[in-house]
C-alpha positions, 0 to 999 in steps of 0.5 A: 500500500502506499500512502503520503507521508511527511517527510522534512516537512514535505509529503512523500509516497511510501509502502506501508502494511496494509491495515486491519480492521480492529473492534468497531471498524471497517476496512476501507479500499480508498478510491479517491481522498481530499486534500485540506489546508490543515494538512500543511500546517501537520506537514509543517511541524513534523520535520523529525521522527517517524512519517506519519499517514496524511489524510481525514476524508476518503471515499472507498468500498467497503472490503471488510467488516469488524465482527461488532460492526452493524449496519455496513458491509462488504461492497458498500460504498462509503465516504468517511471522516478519519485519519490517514485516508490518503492511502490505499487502504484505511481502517476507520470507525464504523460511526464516521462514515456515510453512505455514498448516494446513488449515483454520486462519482468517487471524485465528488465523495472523496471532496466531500465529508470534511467541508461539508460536516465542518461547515454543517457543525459551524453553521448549524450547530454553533452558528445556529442560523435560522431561515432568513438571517444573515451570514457572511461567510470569509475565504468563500473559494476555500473548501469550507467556504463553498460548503458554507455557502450551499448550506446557507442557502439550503437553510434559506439564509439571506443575505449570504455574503461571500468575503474573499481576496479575488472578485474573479472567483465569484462567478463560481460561487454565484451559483452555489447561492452567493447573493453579494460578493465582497473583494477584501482587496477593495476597501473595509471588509465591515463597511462593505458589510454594513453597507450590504446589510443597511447598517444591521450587520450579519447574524453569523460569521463563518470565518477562516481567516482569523486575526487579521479580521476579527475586528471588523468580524466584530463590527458588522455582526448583528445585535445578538450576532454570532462569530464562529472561528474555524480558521486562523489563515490571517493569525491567531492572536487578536484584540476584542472590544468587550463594550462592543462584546457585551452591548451586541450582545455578541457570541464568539465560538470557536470549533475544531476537531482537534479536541474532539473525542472519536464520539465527538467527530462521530456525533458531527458525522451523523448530524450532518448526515442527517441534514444533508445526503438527502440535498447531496443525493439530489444535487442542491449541494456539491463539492466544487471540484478544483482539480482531480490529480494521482496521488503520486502527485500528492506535492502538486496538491500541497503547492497548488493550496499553498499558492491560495489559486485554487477554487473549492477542493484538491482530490487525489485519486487513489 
């Protein structure tokens, strides 16, 4: 089996054994595996010791069954949030997968499950948009953001504000129910907002970006607004107004997986399962596919989200 691992920083193609399938898990043969920008930081920070495998999304069919496991079995179609799915094979719990709808290619459940769950647990779960609010969602072209924006519409958020650093990428995020976009280049990001909104301010923020907007994240959110953190690609260190904090009435909330338990994540899986295969099945959502590459040319992928051109997800082929 091969498998990206890192190796001085930098990911690399490498025989590992194949794994087994312990209590609670199903072996999974990997057809295709997203890329996603947390990868770079791990890759980052592990210049020494031993490689370790890369990946926490992967879509695949079902080669094996723990005898505790219930309702999957060999030959199913799968997609699933777990470690190490960049790879031919993984062993992952039972409980984060999902069934791959009828029809759906490997290339669009691979791109799926991490952007869709993550977004879902952002905006539904702690964001707690409700039809008729609105969102503004920052770094909108990323994987997360496009996410973000289907899910809004699916809840019938209005406005939904797309933040991001190039106006050319909005004409792909149109159609996914983006009604205004805002180019962070062009001007103050809350002023624009305000000025979008009447001077009201959104209800909830799903913000990627961090530090460098967290302040005007503060200014334009609504009376009784809420801030959800999931990213830091601006920094992670900032200043907050407490007046402003406490006048507004604000929430500041921040998620991560990081610190979730295997219940936790599984929990986050099956809430959006819940919510949104019947929309993934149909085709109100879709992951927006930037590239398809091999897995050999895992490096590629990295470079390609490093350089910040890309629109919507990364898949390797496996």
């Amino acid at each position: 089996m091969f498998v990206p691992s890192p190796a001085g920083g930098i990911a690399e193609v490498r025989d590992v054994p194949k794994p087994v399938a312990q209590a609670g898990q199903v072996l999974v043969r990997v057809r295709a595996a997203g890329i996603n920008r947390g990868e770079l930081g791990i890759l980052a920070g592990l210049t020494k010791g031993s490689p370790q495998p890369t990946g926490i999304e992967f879509a695949g069919e079902i080669e094996e069954c723990a005898p505790d496991v219930q309702g999957f079995r060999p030959g199913d179609r799968v997609m699933g949030h777990w470690r190490a799915g960049q790879a031919e094979y993984v062993a992952a719990d039972h409980r984060v997968l999902m069934r791959i709808p009828e029809g759906i290619s490997w290339t669009d459940a691979g791109a799926f499950i991490n952007v869709f769950t993550t977004a879902h647990d952002a905006i539904v779960s702690n964001g707690r948009l409700c039809p008729g609010e609105s969102v503004l969602i920052n770094a909108a072209s990323s994987g997360i953001g496009m996410a973000a924006i289907q899910i809004a519409r699916l809840i019938g958020a209005k406005p939904v504000i797309a933040a991001s650093g190039s106006a050319a990428k909005f004409e792909r995020l149109r159609p996914l129910g983006m009604h205004i976009g805002i180019d962070t280049t062009q001007g103050n990001l809350a002023d624009a907002v305000l000025t979008a909104t009447g001077d009201k301010g959104v209800d909830v923020i799903i913000d990627s970006v961090g530090a460098s907007v967290f302040s005007d994240n503060m200014r334009c959110l609504a009376l009784k607004g809420r801030l959800v953190g999931v990213g830091r690609l601006g920094g992670k260190m900032s200043q907050i107004d407490l007046d402003l904090l406490a006048l507004r009435r604000l929430s500041v909330i921040g998620v991560t997986f990081r610190t979730r338990t295997d219940v936790e994540r599984a929990a986050c899986v099956q809430a959006a399962a819940l919510d949104l295969l019947p929309a993934f099945a149909d085709g109100r959502i879709r992951p927006l596919i930037d590239r398809v590459l091999p897995m050999s040319a895992v490096r590629e992928a990295h470079a390609r989200m490093q350089s910040n051109q890309h629109i919507g997800k990364i898949v390797l082929e496996i």
